[in-house]
C-alpha positions as CSV (number, residue, x, y, z in Angstrom):
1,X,5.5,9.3,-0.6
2,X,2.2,8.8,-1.7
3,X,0.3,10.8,0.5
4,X,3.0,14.1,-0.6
5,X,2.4,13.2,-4.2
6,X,6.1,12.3,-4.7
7,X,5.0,8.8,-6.6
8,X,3.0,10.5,-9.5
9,X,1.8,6.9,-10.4
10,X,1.0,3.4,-8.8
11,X,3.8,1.7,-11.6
12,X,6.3,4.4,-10.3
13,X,5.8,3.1,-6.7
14,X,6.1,-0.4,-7.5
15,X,9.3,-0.2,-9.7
16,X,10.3,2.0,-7.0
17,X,9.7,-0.9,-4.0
18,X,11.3,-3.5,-6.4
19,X,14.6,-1.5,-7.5
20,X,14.7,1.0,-4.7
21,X,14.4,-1.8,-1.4
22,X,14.1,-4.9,-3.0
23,X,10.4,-5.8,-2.8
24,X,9.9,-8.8,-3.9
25,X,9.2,-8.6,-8.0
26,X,6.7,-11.7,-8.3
27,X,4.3,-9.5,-6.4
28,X,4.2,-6.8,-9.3
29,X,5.7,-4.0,-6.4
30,X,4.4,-2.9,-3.0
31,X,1.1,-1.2,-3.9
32,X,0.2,-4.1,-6.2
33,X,0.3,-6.9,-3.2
34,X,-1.8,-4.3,-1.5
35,X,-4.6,-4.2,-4.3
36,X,-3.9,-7.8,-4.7
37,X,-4.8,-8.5,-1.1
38,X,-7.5,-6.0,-0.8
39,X,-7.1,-2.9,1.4
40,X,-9.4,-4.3,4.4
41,X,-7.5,-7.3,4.3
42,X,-4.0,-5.6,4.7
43,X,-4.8,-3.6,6.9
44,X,-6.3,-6.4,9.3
45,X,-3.0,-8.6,8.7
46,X,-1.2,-4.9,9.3
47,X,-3.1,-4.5,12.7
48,X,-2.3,-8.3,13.9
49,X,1.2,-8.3,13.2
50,X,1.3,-4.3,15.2
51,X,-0.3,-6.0,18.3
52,X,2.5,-8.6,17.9
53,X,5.6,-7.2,16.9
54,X,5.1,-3.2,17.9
55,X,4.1,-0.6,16.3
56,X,6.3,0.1,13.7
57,X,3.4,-2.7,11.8
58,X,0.8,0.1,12.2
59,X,-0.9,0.7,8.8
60,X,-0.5,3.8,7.7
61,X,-3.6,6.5,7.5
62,X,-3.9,6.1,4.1
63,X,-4.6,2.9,3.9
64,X,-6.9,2.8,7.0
65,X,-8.9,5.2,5.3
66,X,-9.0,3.4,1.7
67,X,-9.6,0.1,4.0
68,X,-13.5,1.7,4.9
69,X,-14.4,1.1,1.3
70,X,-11.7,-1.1,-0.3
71,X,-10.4,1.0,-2.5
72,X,-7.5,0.3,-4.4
73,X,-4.3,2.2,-5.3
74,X,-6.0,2.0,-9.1
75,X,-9.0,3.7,-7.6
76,X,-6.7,6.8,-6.0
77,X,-4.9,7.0,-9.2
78,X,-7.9,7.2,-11.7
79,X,-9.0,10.1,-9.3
80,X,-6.0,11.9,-8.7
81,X,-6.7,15.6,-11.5
């Protein structure tokens, strides 16, 4: 949803992971445990747990690529026009 610009913003995704699937709320939403934990890091702990438990762990592109320079989800928004 991200990638296709269907979340305009990264609030709209996290209310969206809390109300929409039940993310848990203390995190602040899905996108904010990502920038919490740092992109490289997720993506590591992403990796391990594919090589584990299948691929269905696989981080997706978008955060592979955001992982090269640690970019946040704050970062994507501020640049989006």
């Amino acid at each position: 949803c991200w990638e296709e610009g269907v979340l305009r913003t990264v609030a709209d995704a996290n209310v969206g992971s809390i109300f929409g699937w039940g993310f848990a709320p203390f995190h602040g939403g899905v996108l904010q445990f990502v920038n919490a934990m740092g992109t490289r890091a997720f993506v590591a702990r992403a990796r391990a747990l594919a090589q584990r438990h299948g691929a269905r762990f696989e981080p997706a592109a978008v955060l592979v690529k955001m992982a090269e320079t640690d970019a946040t989800f704050a970062d994507r928004e501020a640049a989006r026009p």
